[in-house]
C-alpha positions in Angstrom: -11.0 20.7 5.8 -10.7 18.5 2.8 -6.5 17.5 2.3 -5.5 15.3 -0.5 -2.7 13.7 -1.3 -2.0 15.3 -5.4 1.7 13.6 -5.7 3.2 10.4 -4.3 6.9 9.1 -5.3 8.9 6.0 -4.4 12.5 6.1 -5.1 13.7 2.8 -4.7 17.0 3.2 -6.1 18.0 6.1 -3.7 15.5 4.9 -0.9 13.3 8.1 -0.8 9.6 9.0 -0.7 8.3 12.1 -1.0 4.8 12.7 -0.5 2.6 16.2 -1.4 -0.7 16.8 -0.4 -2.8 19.9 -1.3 -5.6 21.6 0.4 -7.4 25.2 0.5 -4.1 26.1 2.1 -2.0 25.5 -0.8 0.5 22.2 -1.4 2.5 20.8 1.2 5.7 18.4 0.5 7.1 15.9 2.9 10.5 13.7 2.2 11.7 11.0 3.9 14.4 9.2 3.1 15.9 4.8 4.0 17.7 4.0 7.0 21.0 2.5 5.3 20.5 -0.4 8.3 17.8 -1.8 7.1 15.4 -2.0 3.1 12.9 0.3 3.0 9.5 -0.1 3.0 7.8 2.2 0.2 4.3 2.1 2.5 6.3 3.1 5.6 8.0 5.8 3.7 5.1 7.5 2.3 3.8 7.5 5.8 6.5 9.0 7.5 6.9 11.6 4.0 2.9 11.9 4.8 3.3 13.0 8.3 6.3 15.6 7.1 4.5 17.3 4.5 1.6 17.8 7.2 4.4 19.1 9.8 5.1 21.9 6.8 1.4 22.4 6.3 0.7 23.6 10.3 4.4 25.3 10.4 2.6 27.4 7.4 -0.8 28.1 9.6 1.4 29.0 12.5 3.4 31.9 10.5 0.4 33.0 8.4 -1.8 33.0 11.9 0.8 34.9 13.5 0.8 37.4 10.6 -2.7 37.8 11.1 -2.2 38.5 14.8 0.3 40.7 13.8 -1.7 43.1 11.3 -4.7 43.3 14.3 -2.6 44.5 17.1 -1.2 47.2 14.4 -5.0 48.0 13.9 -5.5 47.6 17.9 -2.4 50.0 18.1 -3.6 52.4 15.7 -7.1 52.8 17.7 -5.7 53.1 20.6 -2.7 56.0 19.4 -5.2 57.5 17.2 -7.4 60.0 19.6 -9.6 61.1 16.3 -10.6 57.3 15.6 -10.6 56.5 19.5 -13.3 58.8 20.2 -15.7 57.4 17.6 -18.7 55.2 18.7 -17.5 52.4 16.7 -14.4 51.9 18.2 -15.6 49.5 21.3 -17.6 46.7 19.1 -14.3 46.6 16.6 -11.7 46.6 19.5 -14.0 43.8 21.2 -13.7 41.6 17.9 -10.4 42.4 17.6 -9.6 41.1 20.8 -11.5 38.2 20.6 -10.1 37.6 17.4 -6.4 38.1 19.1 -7.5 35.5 21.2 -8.6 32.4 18.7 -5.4 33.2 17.2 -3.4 32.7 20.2 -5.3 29.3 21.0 -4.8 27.9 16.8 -1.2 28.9 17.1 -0.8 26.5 20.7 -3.3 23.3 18.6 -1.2 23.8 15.4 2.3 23.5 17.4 0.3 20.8 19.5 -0.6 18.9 16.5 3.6 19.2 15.4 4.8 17.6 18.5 2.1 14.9 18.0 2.8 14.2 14.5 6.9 14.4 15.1 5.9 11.6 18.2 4.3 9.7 15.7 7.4 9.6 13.1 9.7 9.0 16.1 7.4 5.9 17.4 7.2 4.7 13.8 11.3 4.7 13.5 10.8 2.7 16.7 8.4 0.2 15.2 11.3 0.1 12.7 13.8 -0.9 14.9 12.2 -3.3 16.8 11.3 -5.4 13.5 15.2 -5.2 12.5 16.0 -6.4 16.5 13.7 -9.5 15.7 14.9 -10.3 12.5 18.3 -10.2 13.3 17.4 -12.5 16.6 15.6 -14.9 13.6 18.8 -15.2 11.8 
């Protein structure tokens, strides 16, 4: 899936970025702001903004594939409660993709929160990039 970045701002004044990106998903906005320890580097920020905006994009997947789970076990429930329906040929091959459906759904839902943690790792080892350089340059002083 093609994901762009559409807007990019560097505050300097107030030591922000904020980074958007947009795919067929819709747009996805990320802030991060300047330790007040140390100057901010605009590249650094954008990244870490970067990674944020994508932590909101999968947050999104994860609600709107858990809405989809949600409308197929009302359909699954409806079969199954539904003795008129239930007893029509065409019930097993729809409650087999329905299942199987049920089931992909399940398995995005456990990558996309995968794919936070991993992302959230990469911001925290990022900050610790950052604090090693202000250790050394402190020791250089």
């Amino acid at each position: 899936m093609k994901t762009k970045i559409v807007y990019e701002k560097f505050d300097k004044e107030n030591g922000i970025s904020i980074v958007t990106i947009q795919n067929k998903y819709g747009r996805f906005t990320g802030i991060a702001m300047c330790h007040p320890d140390d100057s901010f580097s605009p590249f650094q920020g954008e990244r870490i903004a970067a990674t944020k905006a994508n932590i909101e994009f999968l947050k999104f997947r994860i609600k709107q594939t858990k809405a989809e789970a949600k409308g197929i076990n009302k359909l699954l429930s409806d079969f199954y409660y539904n003795t008129d329906i239930s007893a029509s040929s065409y019930v097993g091959p729809v409650w087999k993709h329905a299942l199987v459906k049920l089931k992909r759904y399940e398995k995005d839902i456990e990558n996309f929160k995968e794919g936070i943690e991993i992302l959230k790792d990469s911001i925290v080892k990022m900050d610790n990039e950052r604090q090693e350089v202000l250790k050394r340059s402190k020791q250089n002083k």
